[in-house]
N, C-alpha and C positions, 0 to 999 in steps of 0.2 A: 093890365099892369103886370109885368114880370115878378114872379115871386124870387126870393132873394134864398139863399140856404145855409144855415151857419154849417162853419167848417170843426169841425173835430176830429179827432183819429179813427174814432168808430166810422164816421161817416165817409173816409179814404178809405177804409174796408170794406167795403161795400163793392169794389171792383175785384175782389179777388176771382169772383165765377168767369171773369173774363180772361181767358187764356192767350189772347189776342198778343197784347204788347208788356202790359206792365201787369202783373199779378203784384200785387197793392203791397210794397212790404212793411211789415210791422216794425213802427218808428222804435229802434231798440237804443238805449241809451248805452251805447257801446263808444268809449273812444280810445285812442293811442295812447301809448307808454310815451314815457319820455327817460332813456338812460341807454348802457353798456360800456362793457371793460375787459381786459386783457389778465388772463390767472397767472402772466409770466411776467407781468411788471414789475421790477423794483419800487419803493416809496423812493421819493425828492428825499433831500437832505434835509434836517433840520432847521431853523433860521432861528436867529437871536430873540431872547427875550424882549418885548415892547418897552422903552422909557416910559413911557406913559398911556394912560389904561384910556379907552374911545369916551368920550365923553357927552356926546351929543346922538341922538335919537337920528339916525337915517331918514331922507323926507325924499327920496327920489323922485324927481318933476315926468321921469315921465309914466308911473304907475296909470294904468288907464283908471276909468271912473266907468263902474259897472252900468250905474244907471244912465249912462247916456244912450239917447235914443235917436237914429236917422229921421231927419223931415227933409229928404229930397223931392223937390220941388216935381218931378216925374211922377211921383207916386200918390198923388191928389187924387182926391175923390173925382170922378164926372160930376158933373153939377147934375146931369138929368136924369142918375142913378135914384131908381127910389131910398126908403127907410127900408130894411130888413125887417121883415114880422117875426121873423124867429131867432129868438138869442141865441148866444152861444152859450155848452157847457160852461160852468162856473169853472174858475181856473184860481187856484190857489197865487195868490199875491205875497211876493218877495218882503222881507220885514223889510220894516222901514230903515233901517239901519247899516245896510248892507255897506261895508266900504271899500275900497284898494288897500294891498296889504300895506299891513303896519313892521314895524322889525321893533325889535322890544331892546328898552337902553340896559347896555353892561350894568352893574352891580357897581357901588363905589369905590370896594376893594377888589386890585386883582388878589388870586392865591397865586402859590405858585404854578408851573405847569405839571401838565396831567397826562398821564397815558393816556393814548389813542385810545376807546373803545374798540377790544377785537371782537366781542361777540357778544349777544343778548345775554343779557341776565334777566334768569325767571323773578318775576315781580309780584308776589302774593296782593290780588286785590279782588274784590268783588266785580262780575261781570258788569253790572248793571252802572258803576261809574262809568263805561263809556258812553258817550254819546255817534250813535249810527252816522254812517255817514262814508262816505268815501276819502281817504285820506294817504298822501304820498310822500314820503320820506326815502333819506338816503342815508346808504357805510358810509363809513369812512374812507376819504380821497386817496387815491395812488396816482403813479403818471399816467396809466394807461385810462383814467378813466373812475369811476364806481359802481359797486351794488346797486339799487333803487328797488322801491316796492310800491304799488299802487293797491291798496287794500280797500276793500270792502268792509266795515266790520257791522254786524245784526245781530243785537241781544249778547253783546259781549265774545263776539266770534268771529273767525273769519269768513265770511259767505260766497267774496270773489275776492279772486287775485291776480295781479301780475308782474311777473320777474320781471325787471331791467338790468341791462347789463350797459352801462354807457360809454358812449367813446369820449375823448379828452372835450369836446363841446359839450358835454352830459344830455346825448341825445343818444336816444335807447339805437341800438343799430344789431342790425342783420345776425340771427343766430350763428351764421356759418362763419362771420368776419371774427367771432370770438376764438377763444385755444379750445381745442378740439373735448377738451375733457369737460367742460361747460356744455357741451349741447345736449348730451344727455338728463344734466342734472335740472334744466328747466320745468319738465313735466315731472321729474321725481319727485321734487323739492315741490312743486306746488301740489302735488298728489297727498305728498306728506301733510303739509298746514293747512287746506281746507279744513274751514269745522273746527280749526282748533280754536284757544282761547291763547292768549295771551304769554300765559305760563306754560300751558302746552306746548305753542310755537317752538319759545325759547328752548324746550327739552326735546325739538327733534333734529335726530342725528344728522350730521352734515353726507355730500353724496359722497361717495369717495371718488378721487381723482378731480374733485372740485371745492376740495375744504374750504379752500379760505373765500371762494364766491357763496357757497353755500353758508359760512356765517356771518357773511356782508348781506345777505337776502333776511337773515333773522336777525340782525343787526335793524336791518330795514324796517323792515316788520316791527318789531320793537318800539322803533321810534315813531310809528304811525300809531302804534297804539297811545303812544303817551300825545300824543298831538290830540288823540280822539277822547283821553281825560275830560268831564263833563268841569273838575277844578283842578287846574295845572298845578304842579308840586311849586309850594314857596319858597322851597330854596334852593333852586335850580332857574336858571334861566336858555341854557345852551344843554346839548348835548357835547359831552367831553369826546374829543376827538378832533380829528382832520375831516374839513369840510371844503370842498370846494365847489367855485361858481365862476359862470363865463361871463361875458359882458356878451350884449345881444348881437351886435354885429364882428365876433367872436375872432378880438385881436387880444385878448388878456385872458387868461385863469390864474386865479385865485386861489390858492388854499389858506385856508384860515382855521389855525388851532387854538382852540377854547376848555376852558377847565367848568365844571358849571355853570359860575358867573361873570367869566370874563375873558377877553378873548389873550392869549400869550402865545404867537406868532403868526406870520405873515410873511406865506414866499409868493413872489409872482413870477407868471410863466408866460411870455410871446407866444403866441400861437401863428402855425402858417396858415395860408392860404385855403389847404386842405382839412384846417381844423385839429394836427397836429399839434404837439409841443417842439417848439423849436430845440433844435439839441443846443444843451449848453457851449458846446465847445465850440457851435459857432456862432455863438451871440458874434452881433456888429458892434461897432464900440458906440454908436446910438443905444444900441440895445442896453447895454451893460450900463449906460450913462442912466437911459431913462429910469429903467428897474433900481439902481440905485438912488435915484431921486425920489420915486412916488413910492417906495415903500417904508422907508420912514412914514410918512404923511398919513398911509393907512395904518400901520403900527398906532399914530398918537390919537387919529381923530373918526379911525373907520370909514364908513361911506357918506360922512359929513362932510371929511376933509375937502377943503379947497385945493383946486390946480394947480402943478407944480412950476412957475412961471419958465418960458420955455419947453416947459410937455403939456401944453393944456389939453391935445387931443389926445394921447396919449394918456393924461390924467383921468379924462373922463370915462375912457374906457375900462381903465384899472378900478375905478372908483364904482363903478356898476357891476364891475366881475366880483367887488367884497361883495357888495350888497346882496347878490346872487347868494355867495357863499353863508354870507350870516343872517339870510332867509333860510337855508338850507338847514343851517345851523341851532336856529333859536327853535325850541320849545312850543311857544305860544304863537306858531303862523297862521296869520289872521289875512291868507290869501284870500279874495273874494273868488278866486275859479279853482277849478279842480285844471291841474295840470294834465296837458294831451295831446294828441291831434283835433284838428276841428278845419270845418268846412261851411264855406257859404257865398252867397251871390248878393251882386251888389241890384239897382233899381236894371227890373228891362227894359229893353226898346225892340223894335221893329227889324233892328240889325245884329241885335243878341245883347249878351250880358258879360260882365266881371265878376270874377271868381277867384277866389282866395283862401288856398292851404294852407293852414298856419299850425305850429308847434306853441304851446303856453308850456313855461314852470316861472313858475312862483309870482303868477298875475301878470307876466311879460313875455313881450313877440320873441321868439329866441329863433324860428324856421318860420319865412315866409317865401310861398309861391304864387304867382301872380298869373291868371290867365284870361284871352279874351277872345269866349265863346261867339260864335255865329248865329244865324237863324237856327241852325240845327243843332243850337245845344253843347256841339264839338268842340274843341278848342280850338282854333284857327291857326296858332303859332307863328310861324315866322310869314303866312298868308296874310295877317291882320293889316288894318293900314299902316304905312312906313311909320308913320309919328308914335301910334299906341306900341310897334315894337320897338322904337328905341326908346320909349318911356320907361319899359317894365325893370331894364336896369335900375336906373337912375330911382325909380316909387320904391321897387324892394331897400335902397339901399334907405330911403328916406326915411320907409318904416319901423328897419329893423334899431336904425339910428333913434328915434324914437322910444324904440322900446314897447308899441301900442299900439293901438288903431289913433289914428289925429283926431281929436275931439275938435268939434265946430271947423268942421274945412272951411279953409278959405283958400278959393283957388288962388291968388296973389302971393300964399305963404307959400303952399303946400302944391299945388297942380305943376304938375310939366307942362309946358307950355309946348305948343301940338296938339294936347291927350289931355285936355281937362276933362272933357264929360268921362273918358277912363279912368281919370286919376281918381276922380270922385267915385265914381260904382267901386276901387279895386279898395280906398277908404271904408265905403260903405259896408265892403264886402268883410274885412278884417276886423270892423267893427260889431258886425252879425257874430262873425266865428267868435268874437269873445264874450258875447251876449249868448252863448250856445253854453260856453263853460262855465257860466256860474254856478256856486254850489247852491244860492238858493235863486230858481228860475224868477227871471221876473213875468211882469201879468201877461199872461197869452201863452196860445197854442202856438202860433202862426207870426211872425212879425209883419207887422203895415209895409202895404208897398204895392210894387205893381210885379210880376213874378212871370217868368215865361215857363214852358211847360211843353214838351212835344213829344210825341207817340215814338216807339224806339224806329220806326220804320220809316220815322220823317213824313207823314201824308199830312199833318195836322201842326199849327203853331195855336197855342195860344197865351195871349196876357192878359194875366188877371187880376183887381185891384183887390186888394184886401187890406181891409180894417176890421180891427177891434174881433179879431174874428170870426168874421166874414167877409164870403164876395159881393163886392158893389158893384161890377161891371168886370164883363171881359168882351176882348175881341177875340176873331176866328182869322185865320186865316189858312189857307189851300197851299199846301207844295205841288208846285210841277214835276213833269218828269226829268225836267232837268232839274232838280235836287235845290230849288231857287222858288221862293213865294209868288205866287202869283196876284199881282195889284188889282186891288180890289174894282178897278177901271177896265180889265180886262176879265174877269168872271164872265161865265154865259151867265143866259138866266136861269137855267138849271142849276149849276152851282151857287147862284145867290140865293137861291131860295133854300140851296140845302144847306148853306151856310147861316141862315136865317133862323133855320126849324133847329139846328143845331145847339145854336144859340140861348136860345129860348130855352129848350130841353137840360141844357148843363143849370141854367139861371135856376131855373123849378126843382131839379130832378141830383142838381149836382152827378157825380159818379153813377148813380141810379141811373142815369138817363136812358130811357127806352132806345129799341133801334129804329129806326128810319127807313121805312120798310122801301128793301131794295137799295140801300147804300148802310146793311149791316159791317159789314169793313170799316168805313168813313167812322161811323157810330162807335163802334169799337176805339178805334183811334181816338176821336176827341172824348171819350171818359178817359184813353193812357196820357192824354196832353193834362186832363185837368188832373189827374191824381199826380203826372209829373212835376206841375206847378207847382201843388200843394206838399211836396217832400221840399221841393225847393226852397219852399217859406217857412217851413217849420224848423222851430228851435230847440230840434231834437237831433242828434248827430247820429248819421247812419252808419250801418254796419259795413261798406266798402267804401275805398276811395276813387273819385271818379279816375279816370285815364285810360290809356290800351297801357293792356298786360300780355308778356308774350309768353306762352310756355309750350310743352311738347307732351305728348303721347308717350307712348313705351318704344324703344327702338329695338330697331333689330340690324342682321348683319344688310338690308340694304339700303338702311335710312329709318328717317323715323318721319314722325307727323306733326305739323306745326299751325299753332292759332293764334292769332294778334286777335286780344278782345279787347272791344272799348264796351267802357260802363258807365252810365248816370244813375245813382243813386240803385245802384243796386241790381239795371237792368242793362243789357246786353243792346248797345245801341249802332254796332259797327263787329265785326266779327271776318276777318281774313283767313283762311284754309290754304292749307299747302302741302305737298310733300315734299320734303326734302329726300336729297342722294345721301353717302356718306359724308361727301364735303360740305355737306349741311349749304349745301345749294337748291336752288326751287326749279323739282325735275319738268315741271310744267309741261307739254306733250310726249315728254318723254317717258312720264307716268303712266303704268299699266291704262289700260284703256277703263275698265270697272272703275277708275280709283277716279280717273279725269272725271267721268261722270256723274259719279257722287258727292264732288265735292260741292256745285252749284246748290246742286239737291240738299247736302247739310249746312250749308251757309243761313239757306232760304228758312228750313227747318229752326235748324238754334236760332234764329233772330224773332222767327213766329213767337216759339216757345219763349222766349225772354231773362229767362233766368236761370240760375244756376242750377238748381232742381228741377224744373220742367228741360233741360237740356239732355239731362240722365233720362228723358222717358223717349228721349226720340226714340224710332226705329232705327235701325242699322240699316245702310245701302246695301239689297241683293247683290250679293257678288264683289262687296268690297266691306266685310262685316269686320274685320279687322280693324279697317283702314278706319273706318265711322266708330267704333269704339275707342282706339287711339283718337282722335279729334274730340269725342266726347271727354273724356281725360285730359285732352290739353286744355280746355277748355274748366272742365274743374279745376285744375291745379293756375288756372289764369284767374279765375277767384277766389283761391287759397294766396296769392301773392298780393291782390289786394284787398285783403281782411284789416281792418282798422286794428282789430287786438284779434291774436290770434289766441286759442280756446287752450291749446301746448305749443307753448315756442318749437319749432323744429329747424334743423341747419337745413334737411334735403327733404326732396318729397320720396317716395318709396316706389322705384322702379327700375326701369333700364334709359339711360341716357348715352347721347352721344356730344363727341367734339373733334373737330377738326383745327389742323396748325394753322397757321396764320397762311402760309404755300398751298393749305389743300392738301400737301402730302402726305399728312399722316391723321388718322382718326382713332379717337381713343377712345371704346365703350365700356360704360363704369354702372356697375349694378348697384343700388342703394337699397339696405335694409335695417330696418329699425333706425330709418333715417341719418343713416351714414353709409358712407361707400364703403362696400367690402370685396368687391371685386372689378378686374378690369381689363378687356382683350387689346390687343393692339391692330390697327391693319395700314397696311401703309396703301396708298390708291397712288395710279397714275390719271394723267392728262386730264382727261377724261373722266374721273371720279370714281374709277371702276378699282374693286380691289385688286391687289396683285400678289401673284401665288408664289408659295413659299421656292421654287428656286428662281425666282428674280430677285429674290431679295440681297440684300450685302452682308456680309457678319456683321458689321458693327448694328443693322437694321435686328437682325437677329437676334443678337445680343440685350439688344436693349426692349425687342417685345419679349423673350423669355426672363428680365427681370422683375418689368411690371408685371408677366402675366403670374411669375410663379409667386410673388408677395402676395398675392388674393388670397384672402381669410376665408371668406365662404359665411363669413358670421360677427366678425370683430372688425375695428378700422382697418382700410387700408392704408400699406405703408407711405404712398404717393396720396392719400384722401385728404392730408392736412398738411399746407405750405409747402408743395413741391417743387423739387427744384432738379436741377439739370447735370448729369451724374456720366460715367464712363471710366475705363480703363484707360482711356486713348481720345486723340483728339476726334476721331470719326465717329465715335460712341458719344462724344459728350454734344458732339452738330447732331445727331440724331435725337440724342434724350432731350436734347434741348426744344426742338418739336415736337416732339411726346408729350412732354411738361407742358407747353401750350394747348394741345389737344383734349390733355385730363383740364386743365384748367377751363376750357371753354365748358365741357362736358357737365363738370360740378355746376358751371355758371348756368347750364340750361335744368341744371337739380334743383337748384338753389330754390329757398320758398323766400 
């Protein structure tokens, strides 16, 4: 009888001695931010006092319900699977009480209105009234966006943190897309408030050149401490200020200003397409009609009010952007999840699985990605069958409309019809990731199911059932060399028998599993399937996000080095090597001859290795040490881009980048230090990609490489480093700069972290 092995994280550690494909990563509770904002925005205008104060208690239908748990019908035990003789570790159980947020009702009387909160006020309290715990708070709203803080706080302190800076959907975005005097103040600003308490926060100095972000972050900070209060203050219900919030499928913001107990105005904002604020001046006259009609309605009754007849969709989306904001807003946020990023897979099959990127604040979907991986783990995208890709439209919009993951699918409500069995795994899936973010985990390591898992080198598939934390049965199956499962009707009998002993060996031995003497590879491989499996079921969110990330090396004047890396949980499972010319085209034989030959050599290399740390210990290709260390570099900086939370926000990574115009004609190389560009050469190339010597050039060409070159700092921003634009004397200088400006912009784009 096959002995059965329960699963724990210890016992996924167990594969680290194996260098092979996945070196086992330790499951870190690390996830995303959720915010960012603009230091150069104006505030919105004012809006009229409310007639009348909200009166009724927010009940939003579609807050999810934590404790909901998938029983897809895939994921059943085999009947002929024995008992498990060995338990699993004891796993601390979720209070019984756990619920979707609550929003706390106004007070009976409004006051009048109140200033904005501009900055923390230190609060004399005892450490130990707070209660531990992870807790996320936001400034006060402006157009471009808000401050946000994700705090950690242990024993009355700050332990970990992270800055947000949001854009007008109040989703955290890209250090670089911020104003240029904010990128530095990320690491200052969280260098400063580690460790501190509460009062201490509030007393440190803002960065200069980022004031008013730097005390929207201890504004932040602030209000996450009063969140983390063990007995919320009694006569306070709101944080006094501007508060705003998006509706999830992100046609409305909200701001909404409150005085302690009450809320006294309400402007609402159209958003486009892109997630912008529509400019006033060109509201439609739909526009101006509807916003005139549903804001009264949240003015009288908040996120209770009924539909404006006539704007009912329209109503509902306005009506879910308050509730945002006066989640945001209240005091006592009694979210069941800790706001983030999060990741997870719905039931496997034979032919792969569904997977689902999701964004949470304040217990709802606000970013969902939908994907439908292969045998190998991959995403398939626009390869998938015709029906599951015109689904993924249509499921993301149903979800985010929702607000949730769909409790109790029922494919007749909820399925796209085509892509039911994906509608359901991609369901399944977004309902894992929000079972990922609760703040108090429910019972288990692992969730039930059946879970697919493959070696980063593709020789190995496997599905594995898990309950109760443990495995109850897996199968095995063989890749061919054509990158394709081989049907278990076609195996030799060599291979069935190795696939047999295999079997057996994971069942007993789990990760442990001894080698098989004379198919040590194979062996290797299926303990990288089974510990793949096993990240894939746990409901612990890892420190990368799956996908290909592309980044570069250090360039120089005749190209630089380029790696497209794909990653599953952590590990390097696809990896592409290049050289590019200066038009940042791929020189492919035309590359030194050392460099062609090493590239095969470090593909093979990095993918063995598997990870980001064992990719730094390759060796360097004799005779292209260079070229293999730029590649190593691209490669790091392709998993600095996808880090769930990074450890210092940074806008660039620190080195030499290139870029070329949109023609090819001109390439712009921009040196980065202390994580901003401070220098930058010009060179204009012909036909060909080859540079061209200074007297081919034109004056106006001239002209405009000795202005960017002679603005280089050497130390401080460059003048073109932040929103550059297109400049001249004359019209031939300004068709010149005008491609310059393209070229610095690609350049930053290939910096960018």
């Amino acid at each position: 009888m096959k002995k059965l092995f329960s699963l724990t994280i210890s016992a996924a550690l167990l594969l680290a001695p194996f260098a092979y494909t996945i070196n086992v990563p330790a499951l870190k509770l690390t996830v995303d931010a959720v915010s960012a904002a603009s230091e150069e925005a104006p505030a919105p205008a004012a809006t009229a006092k409310p007639a009348a104060k909200p009166t009724a208690k927010p009940t939003p239908k579609a807050t999810a319900k934590p404790t909901a748990k998938p029983t897809p019908k895939a994921t059943e035990k085999p009947a002929a699977t024995p008992k498990a003789t060995v338990k699993p570790a004891a796993t601390a159980k979720p209070a019984a009480t756990v619920k979707p947020a609550a929003t706390a009702k106004p007070a009976a009387t409004a006051k009048a209105t109140a200033k904005p909160v501009a900055t923390a006020k230190p609060v004399t309290v005892k450490e130990n009234v707070y209660k531990d715990g992870v807790y996320v708070a936001y400034g006060n709203a402006y157009s471009k966006g808000t401050e946000g803080a994700k705090v950690t706080i242990k024993d009355g302190k700050i332990a970990d943190l992270e800055l947000m800076r949001t854009s007008p959907k109040l989703i955290d975005r890209n250090v670089r897309d911020n104003y240029s005097g904010v990128w530095a103040a990320y690491s200052l600003m969280k260098d400063k408030l580690l460790g501190k308490t509460r009062d201490g926060a509030a007393a440190v100095d803002a960065v200069s050149g980022a004031t008013r972000t730097s005390n929207g972050w201890k504004l932040s900070i602030d209000r996450a401490f009063a969140r983390a209060l063990e007995v919320k203050p009694a006569d306070a219900t709101y944080f006094a200020g501007d508060h705003m919030g998006i509706d999830p499928e992100g046609k409305y913001a909200v701001f909404a200003s409150y005085d302690e107990n009450s809320l006294t105005a309400v402007k609402l904002y159209p958003l486009t397409a892109a997630g912008d604020f529509v400019d006033e001046k060109t509201y439609t006259a739909e526009q101006t009609a509807a916003i005139a009609a549903i804001t009264p309605a949240l003015l009288a009754k908040g996120s209770s009010a009924q539909a404006v007849p006539g704007y009912e969709v329209e109503s509902r989306a306005a009506i879910n952007a308050f509730w945002d904001a006066e989640q945001n807003a209240v005091i006592n946020n009694t979210s069941a999840y800790v706001d983030g990023f999060y990741s997870s897979y719905g039931t496997a099959r034979s032919v792969g699985v569904e997977k689902a990127d999701i964004v949470i604040r304040n217990g709802k979907l606000v970013d969902v990605k939908l994907y439908r991986l292969g045998t190998n783990l991959i995403d398939r995208g626009a390869t998938a069958y015709a029906e599951v890709v015109k689904a993924n439209a249509p499921m993301t919009a149903k979800l985010l409309a929702n607000g949730s993951y769909i409790a109790n699918y029922d494919e007749k409500v909820d399925g796209i019809s085509g892509a039911t069995e994906s509608s359901h795994g991609w369901n399944q899936a977004v309902e894992r990731a929000f079972d990922k973010a609760l703040k108090v985990s429910s019972e288990g390591q692992y969730f039930d199911g059946k879970f697919a898992g493959v070696d980063n080198q593709s020789q190995i598939m496997l599905l594995v059932d898990i309950e109760a934390d443990e495995v109850t049965g897996l199968t095995l199956s063989l890749f061919g060399t054509d990158g394709k499962l081989i049907a278990d009707a076609k195996l030799t009998a060599e291979q069935k028998a190795l696939v047999d002993q295999l079997k057996v060996g994971l069942l007993d031995k789990g990760t442990a599993l001894a080698d098989v003497t004379g198919q040590e590879a194979l062996s290797a491989a299926a303990r990288a399937a089974l510990t793949d499996a096993l990240v894939n079921a746990s409901k612990v969110q890892g420190e990368y996000k799956d996908g290909t990330f592309t980044a570069y090396g250090d360039a120089y004047d005749k190209g630089t080095n380029k790696a497209d890396v794909t990653l599953r949980n952590g590990k390097i499972v696809n990896v592409v090597l290049s050289r590019v010319g200066m038009n940042m085209v791929d020189l492919g034989k035309a590359a030194y001859a050392e460099v062609q030959k090493a590239i095969p050599q470090l593909t093979a290399s990095f993918l063995a290795a598997g990870t980001r740390e064992g990719v730094q210990q390759v060796d360097a290709v004799s005779g292209a040490t260079s070229s293999s260390n730029a590649l190593k570099a691209a490669v790091d900086r392709a998993y600095g881009k996808a880090e769930v939370e990074e450890a210092h926000k940074a806008a660039y990574f620190n080195g030499i980048f290139i870029g070329a115009s949109t023609d090819k004609s001109v390439n712009v190389m921009v040196t980065v230090k202390n994580n901003v560009p401070v220098a930058m050469l010009v060179y204009y190339l012909d036909a060909n990609g080859k540079v061209k010597t200074p007297e081919y050039l034109t004056a106006a060409q001239l002209a405009v490489k000795s202005e960017i070159e002679s603005t280089s700092t050497g130390n401080s921003l460059h003048k073109y480093g932040y929103k550059a634009a297109a400049f001249g004397a004359n019209d031939a200088e300004k068709a010149v700069s005008a491609k310059a400006v393209e070229a610095i912009k690609a350049a930053l784009e290939a910096a960018g972290k």
